[in-house]
PQR file of N, CA, C, O and H, with PARSE charges and radii, in Angstrom:
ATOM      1  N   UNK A   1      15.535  11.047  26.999 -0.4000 1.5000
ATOM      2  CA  UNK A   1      16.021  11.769  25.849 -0.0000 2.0000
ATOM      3  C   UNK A   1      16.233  10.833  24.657  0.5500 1.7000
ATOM      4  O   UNK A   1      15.958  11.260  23.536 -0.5500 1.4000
ATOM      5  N   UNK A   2      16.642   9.748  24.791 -0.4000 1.5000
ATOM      6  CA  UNK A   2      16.665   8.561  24.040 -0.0000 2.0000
ATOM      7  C   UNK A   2      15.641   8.284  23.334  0.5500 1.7000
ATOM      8  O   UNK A   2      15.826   7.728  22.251 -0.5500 1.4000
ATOM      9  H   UNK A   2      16.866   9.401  25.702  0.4000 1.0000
ATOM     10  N   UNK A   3      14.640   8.520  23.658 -0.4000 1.5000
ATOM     11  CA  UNK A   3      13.710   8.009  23.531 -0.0000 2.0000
ATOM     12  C   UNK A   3      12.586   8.037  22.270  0.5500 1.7000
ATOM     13  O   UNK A   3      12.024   7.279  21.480 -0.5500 1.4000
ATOM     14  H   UNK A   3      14.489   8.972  24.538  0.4000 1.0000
ATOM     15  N   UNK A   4      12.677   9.634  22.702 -0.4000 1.5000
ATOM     16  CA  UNK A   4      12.361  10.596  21.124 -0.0000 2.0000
ATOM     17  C   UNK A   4      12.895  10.332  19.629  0.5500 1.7000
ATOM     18  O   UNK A   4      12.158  10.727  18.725 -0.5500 1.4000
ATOM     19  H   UNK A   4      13.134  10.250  23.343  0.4000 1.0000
ATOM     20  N   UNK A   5      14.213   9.644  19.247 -0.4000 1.5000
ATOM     21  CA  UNK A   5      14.403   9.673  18.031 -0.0000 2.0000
ATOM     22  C   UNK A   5      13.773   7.818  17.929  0.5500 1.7000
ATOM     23  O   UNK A   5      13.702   7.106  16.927 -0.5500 1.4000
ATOM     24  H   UNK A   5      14.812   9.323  19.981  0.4000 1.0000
ATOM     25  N   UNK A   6      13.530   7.605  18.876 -0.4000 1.5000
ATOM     26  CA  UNK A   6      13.402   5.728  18.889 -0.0000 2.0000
ATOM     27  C   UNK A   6      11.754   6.243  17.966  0.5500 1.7000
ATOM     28  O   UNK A   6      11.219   6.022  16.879 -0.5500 1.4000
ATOM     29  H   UNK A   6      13.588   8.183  19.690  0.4000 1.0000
ATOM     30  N   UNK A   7      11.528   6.880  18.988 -0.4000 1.5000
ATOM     31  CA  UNK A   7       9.776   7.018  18.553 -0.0000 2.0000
ATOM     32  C   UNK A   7       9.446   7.458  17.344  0.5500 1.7000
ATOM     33  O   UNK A   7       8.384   7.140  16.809 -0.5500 1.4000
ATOM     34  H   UNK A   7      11.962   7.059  19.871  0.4000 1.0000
ATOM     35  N   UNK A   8      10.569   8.446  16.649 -0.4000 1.5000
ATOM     36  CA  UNK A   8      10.249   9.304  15.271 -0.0000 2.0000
ATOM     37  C   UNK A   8      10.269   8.215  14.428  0.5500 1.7000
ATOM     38  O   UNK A   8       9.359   7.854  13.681 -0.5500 1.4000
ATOM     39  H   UNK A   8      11.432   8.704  17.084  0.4000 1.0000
ATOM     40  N   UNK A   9      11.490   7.643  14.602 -0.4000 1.5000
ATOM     41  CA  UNK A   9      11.623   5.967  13.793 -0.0000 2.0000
ATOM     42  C   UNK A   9      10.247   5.504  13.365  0.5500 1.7000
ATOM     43  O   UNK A   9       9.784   5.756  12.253 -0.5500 1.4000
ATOM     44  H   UNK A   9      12.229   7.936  15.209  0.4000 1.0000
ATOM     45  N   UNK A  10       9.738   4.947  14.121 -0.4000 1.5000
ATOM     46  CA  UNK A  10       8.765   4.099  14.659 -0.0000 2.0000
ATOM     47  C   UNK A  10       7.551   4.853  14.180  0.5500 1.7000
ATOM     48  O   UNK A  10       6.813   4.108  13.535 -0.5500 1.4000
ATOM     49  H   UNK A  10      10.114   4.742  15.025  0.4000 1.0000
ATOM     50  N   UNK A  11       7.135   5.997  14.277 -0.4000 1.5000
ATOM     51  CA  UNK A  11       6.014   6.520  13.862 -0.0000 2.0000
ATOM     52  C   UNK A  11       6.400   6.942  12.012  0.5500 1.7000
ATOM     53  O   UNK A  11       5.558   7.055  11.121 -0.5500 1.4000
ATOM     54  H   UNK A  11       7.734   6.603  14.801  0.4000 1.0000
ATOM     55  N   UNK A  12       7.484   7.058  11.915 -0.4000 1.5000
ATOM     56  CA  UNK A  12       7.928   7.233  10.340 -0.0000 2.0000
ATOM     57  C   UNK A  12       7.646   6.104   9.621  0.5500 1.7000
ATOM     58  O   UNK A  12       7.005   6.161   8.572 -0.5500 1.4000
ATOM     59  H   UNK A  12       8.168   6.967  12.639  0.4000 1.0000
ATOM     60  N   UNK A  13       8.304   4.494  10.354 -0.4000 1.5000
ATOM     61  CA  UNK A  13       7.648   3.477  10.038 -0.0000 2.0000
ATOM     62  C   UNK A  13       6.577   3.063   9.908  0.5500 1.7000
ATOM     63  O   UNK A  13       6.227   2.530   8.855 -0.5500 1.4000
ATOM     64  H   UNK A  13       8.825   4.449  11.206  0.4000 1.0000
ATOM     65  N   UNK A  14       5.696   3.217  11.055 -0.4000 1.5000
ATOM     66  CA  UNK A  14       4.157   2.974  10.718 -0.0000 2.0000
ATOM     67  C   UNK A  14       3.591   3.940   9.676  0.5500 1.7000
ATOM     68  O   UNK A  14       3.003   3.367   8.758 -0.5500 1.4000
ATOM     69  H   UNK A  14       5.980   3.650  11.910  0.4000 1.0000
ATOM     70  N   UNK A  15       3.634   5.334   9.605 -0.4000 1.5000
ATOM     71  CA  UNK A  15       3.228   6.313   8.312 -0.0000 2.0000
ATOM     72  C   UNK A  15       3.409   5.510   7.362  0.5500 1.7000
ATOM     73  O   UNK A  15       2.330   5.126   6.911 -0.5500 1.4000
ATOM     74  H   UNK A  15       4.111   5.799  10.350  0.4000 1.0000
ATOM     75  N   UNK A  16       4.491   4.980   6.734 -0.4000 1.5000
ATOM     76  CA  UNK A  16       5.628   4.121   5.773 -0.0000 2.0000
ATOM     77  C   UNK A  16       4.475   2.933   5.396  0.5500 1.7000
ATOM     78  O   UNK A  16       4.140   2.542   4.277 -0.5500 1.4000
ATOM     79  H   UNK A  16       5.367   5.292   7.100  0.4000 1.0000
ATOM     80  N   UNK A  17       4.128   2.626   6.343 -0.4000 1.5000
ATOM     81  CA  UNK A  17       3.407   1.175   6.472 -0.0000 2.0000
ATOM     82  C   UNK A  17       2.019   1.053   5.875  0.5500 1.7000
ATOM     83  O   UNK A  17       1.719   0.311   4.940 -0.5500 1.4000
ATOM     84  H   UNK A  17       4.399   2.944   7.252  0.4000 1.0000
ATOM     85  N   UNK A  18       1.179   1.900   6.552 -0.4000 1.5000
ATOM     86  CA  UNK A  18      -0.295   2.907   6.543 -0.0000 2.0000
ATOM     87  C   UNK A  18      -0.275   3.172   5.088  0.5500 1.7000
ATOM     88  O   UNK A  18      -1.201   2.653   4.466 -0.5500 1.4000
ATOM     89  H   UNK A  18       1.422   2.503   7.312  0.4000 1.0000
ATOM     90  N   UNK A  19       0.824   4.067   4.217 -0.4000 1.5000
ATOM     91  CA  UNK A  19       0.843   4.507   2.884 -0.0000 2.0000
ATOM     92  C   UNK A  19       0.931   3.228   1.906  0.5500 1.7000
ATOM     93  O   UNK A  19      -0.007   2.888   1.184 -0.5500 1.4000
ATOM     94  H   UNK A  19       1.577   4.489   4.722  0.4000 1.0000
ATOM     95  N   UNK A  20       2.175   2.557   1.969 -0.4000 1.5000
ATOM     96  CA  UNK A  20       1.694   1.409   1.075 -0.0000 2.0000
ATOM     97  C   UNK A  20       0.787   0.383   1.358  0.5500 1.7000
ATOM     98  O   UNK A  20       0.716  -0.352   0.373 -0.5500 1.4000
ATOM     99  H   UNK A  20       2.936   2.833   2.555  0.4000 1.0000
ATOM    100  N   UNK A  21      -0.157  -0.105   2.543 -0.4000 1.5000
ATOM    101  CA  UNK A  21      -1.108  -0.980   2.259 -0.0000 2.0000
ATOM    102  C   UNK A  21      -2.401   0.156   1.852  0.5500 1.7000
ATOM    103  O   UNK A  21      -3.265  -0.390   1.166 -0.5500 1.4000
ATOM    104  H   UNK A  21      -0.100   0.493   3.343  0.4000 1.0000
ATOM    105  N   UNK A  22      -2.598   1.214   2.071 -0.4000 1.5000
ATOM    106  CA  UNK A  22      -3.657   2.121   1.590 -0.0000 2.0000
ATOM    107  C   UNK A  22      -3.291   1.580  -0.235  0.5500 1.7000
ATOM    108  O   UNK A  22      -3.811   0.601  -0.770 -0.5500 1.4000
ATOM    109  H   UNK A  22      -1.896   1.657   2.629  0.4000 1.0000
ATOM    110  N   UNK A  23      -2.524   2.304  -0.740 -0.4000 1.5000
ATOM    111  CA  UNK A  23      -2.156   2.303  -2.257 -0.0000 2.0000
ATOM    112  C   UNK A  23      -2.305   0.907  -2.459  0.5500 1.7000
ATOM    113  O   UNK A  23      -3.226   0.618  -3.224 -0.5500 1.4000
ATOM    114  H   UNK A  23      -2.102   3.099  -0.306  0.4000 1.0000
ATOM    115  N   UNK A  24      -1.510  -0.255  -1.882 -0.4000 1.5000
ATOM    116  CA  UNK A  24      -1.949  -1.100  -2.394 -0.0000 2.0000
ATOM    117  C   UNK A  24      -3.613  -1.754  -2.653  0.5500 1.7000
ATOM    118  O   UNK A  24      -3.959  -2.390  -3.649 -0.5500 1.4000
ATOM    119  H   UNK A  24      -0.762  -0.020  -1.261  0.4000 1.0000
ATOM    120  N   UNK A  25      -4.412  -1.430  -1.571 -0.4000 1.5000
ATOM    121  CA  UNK A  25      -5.668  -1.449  -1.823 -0.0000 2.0000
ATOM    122  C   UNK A  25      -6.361  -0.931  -2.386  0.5500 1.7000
ATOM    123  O   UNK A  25      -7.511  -1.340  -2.543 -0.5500 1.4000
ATOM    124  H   UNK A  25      -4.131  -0.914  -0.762  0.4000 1.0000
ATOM    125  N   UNK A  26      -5.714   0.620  -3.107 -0.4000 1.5000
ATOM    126  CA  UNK A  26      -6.181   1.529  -4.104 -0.0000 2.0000
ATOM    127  C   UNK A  26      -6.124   0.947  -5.205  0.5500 1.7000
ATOM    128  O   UNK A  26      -7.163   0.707  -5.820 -0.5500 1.4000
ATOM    129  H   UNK A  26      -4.780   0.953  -2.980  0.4000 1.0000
ATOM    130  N   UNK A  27      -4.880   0.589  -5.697 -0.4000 1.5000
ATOM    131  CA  UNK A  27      -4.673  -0.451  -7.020 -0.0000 2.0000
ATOM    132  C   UNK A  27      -5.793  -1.509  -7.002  0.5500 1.7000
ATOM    133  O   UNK A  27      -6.709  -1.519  -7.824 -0.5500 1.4000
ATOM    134  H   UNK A  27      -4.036   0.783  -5.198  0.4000 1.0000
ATOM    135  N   UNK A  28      -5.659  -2.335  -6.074 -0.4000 1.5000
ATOM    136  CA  UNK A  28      -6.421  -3.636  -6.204 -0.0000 2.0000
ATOM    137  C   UNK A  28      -8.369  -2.987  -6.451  0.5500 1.7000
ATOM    138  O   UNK A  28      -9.321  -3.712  -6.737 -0.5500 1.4000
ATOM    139  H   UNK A  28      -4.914  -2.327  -5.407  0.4000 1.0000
ATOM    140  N   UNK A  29      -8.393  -2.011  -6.300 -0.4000 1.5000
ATOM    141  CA  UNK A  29      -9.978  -1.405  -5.872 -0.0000 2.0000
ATOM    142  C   UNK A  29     -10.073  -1.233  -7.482  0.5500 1.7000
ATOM    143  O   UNK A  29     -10.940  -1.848  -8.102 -0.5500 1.4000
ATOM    144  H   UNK A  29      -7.620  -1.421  -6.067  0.4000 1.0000
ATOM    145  N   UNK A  30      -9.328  -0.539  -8.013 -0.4000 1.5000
ATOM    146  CA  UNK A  30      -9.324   0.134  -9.466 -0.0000 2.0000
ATOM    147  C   UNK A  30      -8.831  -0.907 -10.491  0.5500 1.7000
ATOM    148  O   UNK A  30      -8.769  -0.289 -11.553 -0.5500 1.4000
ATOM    149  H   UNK A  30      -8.624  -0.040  -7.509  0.4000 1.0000
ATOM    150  N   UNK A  31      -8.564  -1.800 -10.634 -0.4000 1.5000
ATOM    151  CA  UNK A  31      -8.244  -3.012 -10.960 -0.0000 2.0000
ATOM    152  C   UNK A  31      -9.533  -3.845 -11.148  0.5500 1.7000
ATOM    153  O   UNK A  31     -10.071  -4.080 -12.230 -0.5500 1.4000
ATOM    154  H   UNK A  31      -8.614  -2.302  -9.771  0.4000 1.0000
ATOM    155  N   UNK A  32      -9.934  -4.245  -9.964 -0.4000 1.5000
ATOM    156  CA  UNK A  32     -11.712  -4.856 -10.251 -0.0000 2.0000
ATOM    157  C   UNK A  32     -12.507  -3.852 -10.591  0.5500 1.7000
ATOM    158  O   UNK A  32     -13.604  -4.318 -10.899 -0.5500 1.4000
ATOM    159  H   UNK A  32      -9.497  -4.055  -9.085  0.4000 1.0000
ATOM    160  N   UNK A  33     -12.482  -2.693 -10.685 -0.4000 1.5000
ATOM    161  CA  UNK A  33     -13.390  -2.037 -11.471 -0.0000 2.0000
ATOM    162  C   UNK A  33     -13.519  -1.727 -12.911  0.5500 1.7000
ATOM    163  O   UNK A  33     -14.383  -1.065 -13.485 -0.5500 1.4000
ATOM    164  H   UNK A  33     -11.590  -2.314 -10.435  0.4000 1.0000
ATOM    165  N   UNK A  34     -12.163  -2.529 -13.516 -0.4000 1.5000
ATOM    166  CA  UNK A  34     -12.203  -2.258 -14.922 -0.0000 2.0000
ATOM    167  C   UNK A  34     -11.940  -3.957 -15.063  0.5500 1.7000
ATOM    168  O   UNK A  34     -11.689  -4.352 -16.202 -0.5500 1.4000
ATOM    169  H   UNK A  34     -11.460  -3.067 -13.049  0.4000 1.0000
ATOM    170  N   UNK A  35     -11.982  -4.861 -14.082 -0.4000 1.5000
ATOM    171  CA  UNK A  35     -12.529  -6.246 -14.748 -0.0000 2.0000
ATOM    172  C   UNK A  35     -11.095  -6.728 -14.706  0.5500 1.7000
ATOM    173  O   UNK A  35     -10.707  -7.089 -15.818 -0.5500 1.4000
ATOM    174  H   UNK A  35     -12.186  -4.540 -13.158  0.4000 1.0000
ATOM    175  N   UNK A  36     -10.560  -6.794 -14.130 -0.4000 1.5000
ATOM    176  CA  UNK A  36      -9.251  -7.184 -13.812 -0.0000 2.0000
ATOM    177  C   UNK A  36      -9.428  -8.116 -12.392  0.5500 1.7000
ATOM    178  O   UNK A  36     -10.364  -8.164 -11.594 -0.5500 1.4000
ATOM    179  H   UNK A  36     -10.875  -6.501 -13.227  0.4000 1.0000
ATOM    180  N   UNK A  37      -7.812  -9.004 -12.431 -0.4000 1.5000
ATOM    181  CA  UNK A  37      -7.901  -9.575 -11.243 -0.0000 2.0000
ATOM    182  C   UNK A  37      -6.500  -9.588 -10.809  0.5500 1.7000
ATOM    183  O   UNK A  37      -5.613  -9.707 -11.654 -0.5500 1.4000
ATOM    184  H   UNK A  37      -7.052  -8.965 -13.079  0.4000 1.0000
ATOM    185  N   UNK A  38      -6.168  -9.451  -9.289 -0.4000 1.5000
ATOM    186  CA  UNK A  38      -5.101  -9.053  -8.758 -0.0000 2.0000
ATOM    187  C   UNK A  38      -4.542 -10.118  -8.760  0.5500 1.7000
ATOM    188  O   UNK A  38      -5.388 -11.003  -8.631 -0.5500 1.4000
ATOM    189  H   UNK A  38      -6.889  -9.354  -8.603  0.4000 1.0000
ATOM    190  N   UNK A  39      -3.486 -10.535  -8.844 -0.4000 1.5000
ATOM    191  CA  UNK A  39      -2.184 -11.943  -8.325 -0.0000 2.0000
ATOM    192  C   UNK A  39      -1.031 -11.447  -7.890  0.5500 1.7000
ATOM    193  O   UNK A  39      -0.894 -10.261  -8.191 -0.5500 1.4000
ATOM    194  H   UNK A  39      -2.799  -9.816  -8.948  0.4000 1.0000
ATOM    195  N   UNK A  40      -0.361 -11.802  -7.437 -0.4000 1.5000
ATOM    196  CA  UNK A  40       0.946 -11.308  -6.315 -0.0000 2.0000
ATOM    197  C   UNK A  40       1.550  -9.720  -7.017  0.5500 1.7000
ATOM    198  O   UNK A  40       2.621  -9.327  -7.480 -0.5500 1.4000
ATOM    199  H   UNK A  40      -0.472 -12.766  -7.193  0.4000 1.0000
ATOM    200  N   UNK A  41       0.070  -9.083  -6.760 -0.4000 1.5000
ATOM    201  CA  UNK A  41       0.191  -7.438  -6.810 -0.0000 2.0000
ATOM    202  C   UNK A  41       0.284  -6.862  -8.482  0.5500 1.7000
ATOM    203  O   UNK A  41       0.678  -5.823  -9.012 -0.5500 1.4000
ATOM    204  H   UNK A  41      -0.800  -9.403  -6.384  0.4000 1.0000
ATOM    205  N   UNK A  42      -0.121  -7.745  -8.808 -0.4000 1.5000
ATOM    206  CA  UNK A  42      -0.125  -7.746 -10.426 -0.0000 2.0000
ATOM    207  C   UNK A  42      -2.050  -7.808 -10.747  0.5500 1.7000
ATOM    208  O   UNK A  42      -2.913  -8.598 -10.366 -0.5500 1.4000
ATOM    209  H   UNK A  42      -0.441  -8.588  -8.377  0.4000 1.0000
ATOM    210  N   UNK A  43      -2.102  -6.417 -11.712 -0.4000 1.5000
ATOM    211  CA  UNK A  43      -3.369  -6.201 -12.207 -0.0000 2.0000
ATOM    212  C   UNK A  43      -3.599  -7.151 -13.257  0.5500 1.7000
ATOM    213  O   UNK A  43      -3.238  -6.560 -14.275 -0.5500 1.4000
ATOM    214  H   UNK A  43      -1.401  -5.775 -12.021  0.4000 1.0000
ATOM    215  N   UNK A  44      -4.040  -8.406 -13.603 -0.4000 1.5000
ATOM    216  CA  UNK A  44      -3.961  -9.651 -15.060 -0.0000 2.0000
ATOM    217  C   UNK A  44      -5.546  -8.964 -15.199  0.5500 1.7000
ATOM    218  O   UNK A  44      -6.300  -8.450 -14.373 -0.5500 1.4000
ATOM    219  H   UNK A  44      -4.333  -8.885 -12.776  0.4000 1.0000
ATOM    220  N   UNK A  45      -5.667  -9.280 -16.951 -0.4000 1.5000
ATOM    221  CA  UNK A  45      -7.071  -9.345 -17.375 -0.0000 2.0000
ATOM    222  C   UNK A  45      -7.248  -8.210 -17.508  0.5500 1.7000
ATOM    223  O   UNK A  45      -8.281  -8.423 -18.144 -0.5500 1.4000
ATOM    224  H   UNK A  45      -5.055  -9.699 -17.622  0.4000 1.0000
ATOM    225  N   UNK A  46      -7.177  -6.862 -17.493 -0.4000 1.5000
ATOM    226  CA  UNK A  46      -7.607  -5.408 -18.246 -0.0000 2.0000
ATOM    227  C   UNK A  46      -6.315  -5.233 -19.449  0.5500 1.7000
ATOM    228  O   UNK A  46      -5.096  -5.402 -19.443 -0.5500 1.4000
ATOM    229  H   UNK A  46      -6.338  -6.689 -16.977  0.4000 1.0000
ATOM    230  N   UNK A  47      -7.447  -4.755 -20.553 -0.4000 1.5000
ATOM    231  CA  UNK A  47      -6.290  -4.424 -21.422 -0.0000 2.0000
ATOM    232  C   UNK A  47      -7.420  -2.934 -21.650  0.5500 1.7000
ATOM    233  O   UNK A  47      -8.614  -2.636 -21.637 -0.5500 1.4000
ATOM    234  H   UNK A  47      -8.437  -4.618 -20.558  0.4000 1.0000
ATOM    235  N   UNK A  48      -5.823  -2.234 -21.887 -0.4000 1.5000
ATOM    236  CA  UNK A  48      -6.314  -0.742 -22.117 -0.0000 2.0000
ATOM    237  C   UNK A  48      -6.176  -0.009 -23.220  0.5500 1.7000
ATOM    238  O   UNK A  48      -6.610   1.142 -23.254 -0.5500 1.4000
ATOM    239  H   UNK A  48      -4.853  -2.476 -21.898  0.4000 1.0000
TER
END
């Protein structure tokens, strides 16, 4: 019985996890496509 809220945790976390490295690779994708370059999650070099 324990067990079940351990797991909701845990699968809420990984969802959690899954969503921001997706987005973060969304940014970084759309970023080099307008000539930009990524540095510690920062788009440098596009001006809009």
């Amino acid at each position: 019985m324990l067990l079940r809220p351990i797991r909701s945790l845990m699968l809420i976390g990984t969802c959690f996890l899954v969503g921001y490295f997706y987005a973060r690779h969304q940014a970084s994708e759309l970023c080099i496509e307008d000539g930009g370059k990524m540095k510690n999650g920062y788009c440098l070099g596009v001006t809009q």
